[in-house]
C-alpha positions as CSV (number, residue, x, y, z in Angstrom):
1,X,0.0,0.0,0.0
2,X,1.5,3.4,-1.1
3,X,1.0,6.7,0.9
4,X,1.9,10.2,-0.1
5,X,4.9,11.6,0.6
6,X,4.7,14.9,2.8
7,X,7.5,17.8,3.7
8,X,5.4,19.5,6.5
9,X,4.0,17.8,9.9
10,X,1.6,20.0,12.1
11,X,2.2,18.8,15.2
12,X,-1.4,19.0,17.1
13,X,0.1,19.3,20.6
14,X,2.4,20.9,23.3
15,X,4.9,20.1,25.9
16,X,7.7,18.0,25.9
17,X,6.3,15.6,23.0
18,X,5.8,18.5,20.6
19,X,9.1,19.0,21.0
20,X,10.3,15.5,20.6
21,X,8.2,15.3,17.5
22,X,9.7,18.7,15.9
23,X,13.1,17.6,16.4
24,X,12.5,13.9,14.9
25,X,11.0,15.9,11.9
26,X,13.9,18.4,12.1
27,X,16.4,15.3,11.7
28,X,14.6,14.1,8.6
29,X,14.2,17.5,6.7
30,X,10.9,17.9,7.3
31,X,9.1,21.5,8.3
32,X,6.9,21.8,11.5
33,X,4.5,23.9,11.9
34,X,3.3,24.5,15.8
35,X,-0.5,25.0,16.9
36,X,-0.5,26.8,20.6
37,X,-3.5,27.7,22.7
38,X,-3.0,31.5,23.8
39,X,-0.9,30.6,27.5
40,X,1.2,28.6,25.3
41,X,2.6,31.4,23.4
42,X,6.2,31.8,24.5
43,X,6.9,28.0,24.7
44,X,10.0,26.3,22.9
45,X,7.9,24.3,20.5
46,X,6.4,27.4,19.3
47,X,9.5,29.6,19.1
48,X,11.3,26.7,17.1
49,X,8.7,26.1,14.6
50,X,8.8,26.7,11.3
51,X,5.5,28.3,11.5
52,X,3.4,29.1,14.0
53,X,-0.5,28.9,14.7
54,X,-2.6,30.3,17.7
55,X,-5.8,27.6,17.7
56,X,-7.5,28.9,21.3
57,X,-7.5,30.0,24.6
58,X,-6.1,27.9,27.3
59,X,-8.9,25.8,27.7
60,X,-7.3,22.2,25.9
61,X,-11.4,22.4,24.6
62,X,-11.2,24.7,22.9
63,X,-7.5,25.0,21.6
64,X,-5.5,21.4,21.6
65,X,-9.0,19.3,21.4
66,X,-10.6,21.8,19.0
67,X,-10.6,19.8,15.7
68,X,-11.8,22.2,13.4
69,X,-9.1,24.9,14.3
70,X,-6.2,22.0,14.0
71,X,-7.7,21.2,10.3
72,X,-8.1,24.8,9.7
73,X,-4.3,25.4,11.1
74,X,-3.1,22.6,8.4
75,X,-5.0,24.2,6.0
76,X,-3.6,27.3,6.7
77,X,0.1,26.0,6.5
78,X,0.0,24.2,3.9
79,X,1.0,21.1,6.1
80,X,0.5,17.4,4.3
81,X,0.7,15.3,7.7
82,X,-0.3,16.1,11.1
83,X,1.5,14.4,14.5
84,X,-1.0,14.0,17.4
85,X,1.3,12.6,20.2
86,X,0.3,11.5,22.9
87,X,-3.0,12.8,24.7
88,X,-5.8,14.8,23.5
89,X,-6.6,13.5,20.0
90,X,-4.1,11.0,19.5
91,X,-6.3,8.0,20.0
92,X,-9.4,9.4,18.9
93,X,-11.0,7.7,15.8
94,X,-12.9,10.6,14.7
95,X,-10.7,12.9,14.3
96,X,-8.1,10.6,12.7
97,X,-11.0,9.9,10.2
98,X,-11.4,13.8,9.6
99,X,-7.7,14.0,9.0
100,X,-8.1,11.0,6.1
101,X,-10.9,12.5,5.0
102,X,-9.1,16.1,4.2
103,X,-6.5,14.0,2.3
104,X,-4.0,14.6,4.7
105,X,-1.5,12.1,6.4
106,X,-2.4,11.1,10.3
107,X,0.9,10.1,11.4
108,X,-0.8,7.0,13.0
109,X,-2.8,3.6,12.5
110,X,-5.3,3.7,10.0
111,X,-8.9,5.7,12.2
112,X,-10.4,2.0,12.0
113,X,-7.7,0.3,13.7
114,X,-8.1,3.2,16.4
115,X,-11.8,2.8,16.8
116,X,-11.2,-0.8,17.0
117,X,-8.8,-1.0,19.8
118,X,-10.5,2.1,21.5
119,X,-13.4,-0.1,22.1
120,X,-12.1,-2.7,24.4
121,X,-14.7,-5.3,24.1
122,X,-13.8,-5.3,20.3
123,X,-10.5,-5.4,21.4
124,X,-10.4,-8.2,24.0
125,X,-12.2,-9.8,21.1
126,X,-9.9,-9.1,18.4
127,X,-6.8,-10.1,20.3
128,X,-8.3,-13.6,21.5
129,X,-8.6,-14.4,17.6
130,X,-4.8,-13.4,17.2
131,X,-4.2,-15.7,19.8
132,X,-2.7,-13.1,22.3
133,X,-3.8,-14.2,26.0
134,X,-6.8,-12.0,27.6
135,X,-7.7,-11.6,31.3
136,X,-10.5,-13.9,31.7
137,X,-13.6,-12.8,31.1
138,X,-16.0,-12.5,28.2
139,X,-15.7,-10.6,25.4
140,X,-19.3,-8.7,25.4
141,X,-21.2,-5.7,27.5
142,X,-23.1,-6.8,30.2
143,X,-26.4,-8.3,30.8
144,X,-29.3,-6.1,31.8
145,X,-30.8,-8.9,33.7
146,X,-29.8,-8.4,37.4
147,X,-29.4,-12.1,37.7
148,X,-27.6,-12.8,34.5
149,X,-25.1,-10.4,35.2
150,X,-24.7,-12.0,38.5
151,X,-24.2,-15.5,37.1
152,X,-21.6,-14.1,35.2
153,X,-19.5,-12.4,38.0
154,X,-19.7,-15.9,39.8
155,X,-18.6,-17.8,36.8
156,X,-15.5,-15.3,36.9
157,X,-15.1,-15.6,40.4
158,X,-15.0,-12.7,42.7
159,X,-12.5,-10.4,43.2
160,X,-14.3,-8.6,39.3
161,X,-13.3,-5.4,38.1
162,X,-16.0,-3.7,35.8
163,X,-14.6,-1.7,32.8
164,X,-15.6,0.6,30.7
165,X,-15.4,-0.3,27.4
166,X,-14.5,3.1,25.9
167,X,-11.9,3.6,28.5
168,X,-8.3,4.3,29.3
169,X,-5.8,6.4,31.5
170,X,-6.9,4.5,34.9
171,X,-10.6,6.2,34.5
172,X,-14.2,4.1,34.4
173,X,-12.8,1.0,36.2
174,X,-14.3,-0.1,39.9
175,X,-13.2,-3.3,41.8
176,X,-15.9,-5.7,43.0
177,X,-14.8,-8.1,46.1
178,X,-18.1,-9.7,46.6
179,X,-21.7,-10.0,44.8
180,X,-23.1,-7.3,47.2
181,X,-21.4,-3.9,45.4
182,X,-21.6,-5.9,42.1
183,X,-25.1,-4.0,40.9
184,X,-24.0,-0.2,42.3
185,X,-20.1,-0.7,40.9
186,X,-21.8,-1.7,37.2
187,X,-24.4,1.3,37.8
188,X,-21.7,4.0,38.8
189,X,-18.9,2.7,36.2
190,X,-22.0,3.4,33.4
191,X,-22.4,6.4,34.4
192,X,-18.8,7.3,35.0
193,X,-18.0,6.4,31.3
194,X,-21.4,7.7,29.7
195,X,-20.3,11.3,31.1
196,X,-16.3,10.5,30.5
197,X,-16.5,8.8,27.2
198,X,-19.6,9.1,25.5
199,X,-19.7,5.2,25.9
200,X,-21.8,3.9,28.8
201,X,-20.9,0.2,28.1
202,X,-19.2,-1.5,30.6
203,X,-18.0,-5.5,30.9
204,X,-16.5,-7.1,33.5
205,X,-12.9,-9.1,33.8
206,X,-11.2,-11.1,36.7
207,X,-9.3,-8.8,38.9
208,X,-5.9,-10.0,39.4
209,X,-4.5,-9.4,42.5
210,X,-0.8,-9.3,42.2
211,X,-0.2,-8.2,38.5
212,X,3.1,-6.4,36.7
213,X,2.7,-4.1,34.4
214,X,4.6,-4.9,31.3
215,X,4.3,-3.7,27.6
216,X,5.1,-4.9,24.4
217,X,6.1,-1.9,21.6
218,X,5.6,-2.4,17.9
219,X,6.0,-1.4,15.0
220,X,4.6,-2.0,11.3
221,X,5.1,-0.6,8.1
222,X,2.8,-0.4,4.9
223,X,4.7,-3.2,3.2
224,X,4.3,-6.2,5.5
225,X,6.9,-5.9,7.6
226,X,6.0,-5.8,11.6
227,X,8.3,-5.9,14.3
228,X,8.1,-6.3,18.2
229,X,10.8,-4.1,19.6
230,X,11.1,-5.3,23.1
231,X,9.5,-5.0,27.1
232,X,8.9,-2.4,29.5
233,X,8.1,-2.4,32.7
234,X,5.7,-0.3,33.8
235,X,4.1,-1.3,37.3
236,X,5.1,1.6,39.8
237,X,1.8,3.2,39.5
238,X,-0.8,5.3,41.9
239,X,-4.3,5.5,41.1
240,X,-3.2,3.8,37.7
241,X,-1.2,6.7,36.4
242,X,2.6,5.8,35.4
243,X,5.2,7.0,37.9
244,X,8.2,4.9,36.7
245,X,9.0,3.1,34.0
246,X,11.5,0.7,32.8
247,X,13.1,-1.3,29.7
248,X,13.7,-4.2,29.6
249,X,11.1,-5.7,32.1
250,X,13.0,-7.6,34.6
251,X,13.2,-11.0,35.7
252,X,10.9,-12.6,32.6
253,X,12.4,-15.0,30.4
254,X,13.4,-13.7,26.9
255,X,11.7,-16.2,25.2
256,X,8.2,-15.7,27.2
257,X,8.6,-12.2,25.9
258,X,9.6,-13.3,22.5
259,X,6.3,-15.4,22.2
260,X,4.4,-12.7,23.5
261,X,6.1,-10.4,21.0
262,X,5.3,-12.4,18.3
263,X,1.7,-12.8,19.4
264,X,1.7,-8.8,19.0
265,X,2.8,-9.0,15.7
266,X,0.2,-11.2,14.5
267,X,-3.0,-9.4,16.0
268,X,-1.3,-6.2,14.3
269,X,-1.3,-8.2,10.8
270,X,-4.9,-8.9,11.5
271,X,-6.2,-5.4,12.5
272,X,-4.0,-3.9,9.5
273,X,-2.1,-2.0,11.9
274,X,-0.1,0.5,10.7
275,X,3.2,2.4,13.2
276,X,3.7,2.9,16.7
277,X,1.7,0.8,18.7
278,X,2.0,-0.7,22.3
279,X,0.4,-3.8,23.8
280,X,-0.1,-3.7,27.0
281,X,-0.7,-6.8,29.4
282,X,-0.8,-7.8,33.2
283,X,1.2,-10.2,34.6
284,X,1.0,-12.6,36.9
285,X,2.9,-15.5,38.2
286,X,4.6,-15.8,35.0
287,X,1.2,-15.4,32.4
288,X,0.4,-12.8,30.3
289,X,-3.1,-11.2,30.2
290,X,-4.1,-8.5,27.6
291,X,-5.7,-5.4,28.6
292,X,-5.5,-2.9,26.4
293,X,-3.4,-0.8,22.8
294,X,-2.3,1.9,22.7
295,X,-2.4,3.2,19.1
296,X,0.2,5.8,19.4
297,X,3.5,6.7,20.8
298,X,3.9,6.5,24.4
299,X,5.5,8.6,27.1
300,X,7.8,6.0,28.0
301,X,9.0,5.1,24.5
302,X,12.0,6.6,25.6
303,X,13.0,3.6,27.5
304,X,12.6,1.2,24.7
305,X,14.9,4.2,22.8
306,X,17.6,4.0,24.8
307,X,18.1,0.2,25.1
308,X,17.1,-0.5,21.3
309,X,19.6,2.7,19.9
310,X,16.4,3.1,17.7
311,X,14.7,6.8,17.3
312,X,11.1,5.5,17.4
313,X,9.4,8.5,16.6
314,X,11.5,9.0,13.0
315,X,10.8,5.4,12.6
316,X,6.6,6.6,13.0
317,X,7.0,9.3,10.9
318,X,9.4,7.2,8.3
319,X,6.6,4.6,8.0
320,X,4.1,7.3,7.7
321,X,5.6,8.7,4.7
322,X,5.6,5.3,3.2
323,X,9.2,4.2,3.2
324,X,9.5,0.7,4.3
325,X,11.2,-0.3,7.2
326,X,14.7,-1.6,7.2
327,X,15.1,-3.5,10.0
328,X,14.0,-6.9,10.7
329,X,13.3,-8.9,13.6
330,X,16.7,-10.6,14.2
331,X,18.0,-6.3,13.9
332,X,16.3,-6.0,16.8
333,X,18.7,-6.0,19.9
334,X,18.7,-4.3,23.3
335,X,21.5,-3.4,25.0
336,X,21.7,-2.6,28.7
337,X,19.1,-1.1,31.0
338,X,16.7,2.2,31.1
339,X,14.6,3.8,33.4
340,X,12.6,7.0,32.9
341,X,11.0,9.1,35.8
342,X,7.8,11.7,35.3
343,X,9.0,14.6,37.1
344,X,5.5,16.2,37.4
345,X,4.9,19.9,39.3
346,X,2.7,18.5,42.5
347,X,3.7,17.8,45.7
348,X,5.5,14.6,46.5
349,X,3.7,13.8,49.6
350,X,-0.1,15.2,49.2
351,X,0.3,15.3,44.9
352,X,-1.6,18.9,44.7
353,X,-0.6,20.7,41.3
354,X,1.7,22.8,41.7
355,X,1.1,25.1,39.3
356,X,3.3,28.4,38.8
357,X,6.6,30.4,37.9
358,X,9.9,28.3,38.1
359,X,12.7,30.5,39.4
360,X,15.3,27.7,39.2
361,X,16.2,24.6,37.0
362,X,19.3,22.9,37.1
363,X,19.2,19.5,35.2
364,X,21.4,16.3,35.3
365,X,23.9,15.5,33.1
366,X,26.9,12.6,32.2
367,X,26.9,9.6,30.4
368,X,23.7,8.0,29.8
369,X,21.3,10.6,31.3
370,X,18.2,12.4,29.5
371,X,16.5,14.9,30.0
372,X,13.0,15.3,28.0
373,X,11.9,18.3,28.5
374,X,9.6,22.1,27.5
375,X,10.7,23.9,30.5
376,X,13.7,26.1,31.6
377,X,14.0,29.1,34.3
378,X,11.7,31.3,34.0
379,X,8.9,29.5,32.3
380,X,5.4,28.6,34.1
381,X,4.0,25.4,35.1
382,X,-0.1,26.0,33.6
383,X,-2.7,24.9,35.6
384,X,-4.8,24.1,32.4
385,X,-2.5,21.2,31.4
386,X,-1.0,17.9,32.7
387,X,1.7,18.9,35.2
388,X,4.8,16.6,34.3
389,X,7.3,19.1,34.0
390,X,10.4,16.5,32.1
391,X,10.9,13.1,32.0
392,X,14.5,12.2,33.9
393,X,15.8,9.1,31.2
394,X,18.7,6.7,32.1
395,X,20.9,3.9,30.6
396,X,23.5,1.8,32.2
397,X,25.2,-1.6,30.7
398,X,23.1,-3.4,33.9
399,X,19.8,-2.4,36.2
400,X,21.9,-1.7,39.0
401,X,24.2,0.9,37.2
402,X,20.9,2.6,35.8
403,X,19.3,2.5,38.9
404,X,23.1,3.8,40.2
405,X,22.9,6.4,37.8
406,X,19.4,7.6,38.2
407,X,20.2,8.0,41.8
408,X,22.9,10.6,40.9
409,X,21.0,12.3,38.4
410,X,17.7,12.9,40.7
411,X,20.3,14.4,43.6
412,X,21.6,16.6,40.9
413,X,18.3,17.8,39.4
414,X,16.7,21.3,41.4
415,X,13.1,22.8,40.4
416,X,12.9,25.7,42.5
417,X,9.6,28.4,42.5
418,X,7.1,25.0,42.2
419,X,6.8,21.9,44.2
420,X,8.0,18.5,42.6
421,X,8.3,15.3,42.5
422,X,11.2,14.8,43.0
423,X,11.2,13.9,46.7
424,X,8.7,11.4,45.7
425,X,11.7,9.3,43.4
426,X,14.5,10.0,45.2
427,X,13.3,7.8,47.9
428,X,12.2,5.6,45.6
429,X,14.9,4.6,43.9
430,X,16.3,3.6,47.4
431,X,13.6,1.3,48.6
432,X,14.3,-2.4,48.5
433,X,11.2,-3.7,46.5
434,X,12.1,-1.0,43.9
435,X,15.9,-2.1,43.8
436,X,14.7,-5.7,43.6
437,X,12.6,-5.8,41.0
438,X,9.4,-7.5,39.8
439,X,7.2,-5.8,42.3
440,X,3.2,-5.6,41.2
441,X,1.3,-2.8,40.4
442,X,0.0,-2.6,43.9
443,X,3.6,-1.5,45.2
444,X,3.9,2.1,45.0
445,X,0.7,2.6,46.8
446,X,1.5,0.0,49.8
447,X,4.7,1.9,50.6
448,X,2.9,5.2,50.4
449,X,0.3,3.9,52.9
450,X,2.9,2.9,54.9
């Protein structure tokens, strides 16, 4: 399958991803134009543009999740392809389908495969066909019928968790320990992702109660070539939101991941998936469950960048223009160990935004540090937006010399004018279970209660 060739990418974000994007296009040649909501107007991504486009106020409504103005922006520049990141409209199927139908470039899956793997019944359904394992469960909504829905809880066996089918980012999921708050938990989750998603199914899965969080990231071209790029580990997590991740996930045996891998690459020959893509799964005691895609690049790609030496977000734009990919599977080696920090602006014991003016910034630096990044001194921390502030990225040739050197690197880093954090990791990345490795997704809030 051929796609057109295009020199100019709006990128239809902000932060530190816009400006990952701009310089991956940068490296290839390519122009960039920036979209910014009106707060946004003195931030690096827009200063470095080639072109420049106000879209909105500071409300991410009516600026960064306005799709008319970001069509009317490429329009306006001229630009063949647009980049949507990570967040606001990168996994949503109907404006990816707007995007096809102006004739321009999404630089993304195809808006089905989106819609399909947005849906998670569909894709629980989808995957079990591919033969990638699924937490148990079945693969429809739920019964109206009181009792049915009952039977089917018990048939699962209690602890449930009921989903929302149009869900993601921790939101429209409740846990259900016995058959008594099985009726209420389905009747708030409905409601939660009615108002949330526009979706008010809901279905119900085993809830596993001492799970790992570990991806699998892939990529395909538009020529038959798909490739599974290696693990992450991703399970140092509060209230389901990412804290920590690393690459390779420890402590699982290559060739469980390879099989896995390979199980990825198959349901993306299936769906027709095209680029970046993440599959990610729940472990426990050594099986894999499938939970959910993610149909577009990730925050923690950078992990997978630093052990792979691969710059995953040229590869996503490379396959987007329709070049095919060089690499095969047996190119496909990691080296070493990564680990990548959020440094959001909140505080590290109560997590209240922190919004405001920083009036210091001193980042790490050495051998095998990163620092992804759209702040500096001087610049403010919005309120209207998510509040990570950088991502802190590390490699070492082992675990324990990246966990050595992340150490190092979060003494050295100071945010001053905000509160951080910081705090929060550096005590982290002394605690045993962390330094151990393999700990369940549960293990970040334990040690906080405690």
């Amino acid at each position: 399958m051929s796609r057109p060739a295009f020199d100019t990418v709006l990128i239809a974000n902000r932060g530190e991803i816009a400006l990952r994007i701009q310089r991956a296009c940068r490296g290839l040649g390519l122009r960039t134009v920036a979209v910014f909501s009106e707060p946004d107007r003195d931030a690096p991504h827009v200063r470095l543009a080639d072109q420049a486009l106000c879209i909105g106020p500071a409300a991410a409504r009516d600026s960064y999740l306005d799709q008319a103005a970001l069509l009317f922006a490429a329009e306006l520049s001229g630009a063949q392809a647009i980049h949507p990141g990570y967040g606001f409209l990168a996994e949503n199927a109907d404006f990816a389908e707007r995007v096809e139908a102006a004739g321009l470039t999404l630089i993304g899956p195809p808006s089905a495969a989106i819609r399909l793997m947005g849906d998670k019944i569909a894709a629980k359904r989808a995957m079990r066909a591919a033969g990638v394992p699924c937490v148990p469960g079945p693969d429809a909504a739920l019964p109206d019928d009181p009792a049915a829905l009952h039977d089917l809880a018990r048939a699962i066996g209690y602890p449930v968790i009921v989903k929302a089918a149009g869900g993601g980012g921790g939101r429209g999921m409740r846990l259900v320990r016995d058959a008594a708050a099985l009726s209420e938990a389905v009747a708030l989750t409905q409601e939660e992702a009615r108002r949330a998603f526009g979706n008010s199914e809901v279905y119900l899965e085993k809830f596993l109660g001492h799970p790992r969080h570990v991806e699998i990231q892939v990529l395909a071209d538009h020529h038959g070539t798909t490739l599974w790029l290696g693990s992450r580990d991703c399970s140092l997590q509060r209230r389901h939101q990412k804290v920590v991740e690393e690459a390779p996930a420890p402590g699982i045996p290559a060739e469980t991941i390879a099989a896995i891998g390979e199980s990825c690459v198959e349901a993306c020959r299936r769906i027709g998936y095209r680029g970046l893509g993440t599959f990610e799964f729940l472990v426990e005691d050594s099986a894999f469950y499938f939970i959910e895609m993610n149909t577009r690049v990730q925050v923690e790609h950078t992990v997978t960048e630093m052990v792979s030496g691969l710059d995953l977000v040229q590869l996503q734009l490379r396959v987007a223009t329709g070049e095919p990919l060089a690499l095969r599977q047996p190119d496909i080696v990691c080296h070493g160990h990564a680990f990548e920090c959020r440094i959001n602006a909140e505080h590290p014991e109560t997590f209240a935004p922190s919004p405001g003016r920083i009036i210091a910034w001193h980042l790490p630096g050495g051998p095998g540090v990163r620092i992804d990044t759209h702040m500096e001194a001087g610049a403010t921390v919005s309120p209207h937006y998510d509040s990570m502030i950088a991502k802190l990225i590390v490699h070492g040739a082992t675990r324990a010399e990246a966990l050595h050197r992340l150490r190092a690197a979060l003494d050295e880093m100071r945010v001053g004018g905000i509160d951080t954090n910081l705090l929060l990791h550096r005590r982290l990345v002394r605690e045993p279970g962390v330094i151990a490795g393999g700990f369940d997704i549960h293990h970040l809030e334990r040690w906080l209660a405690a």
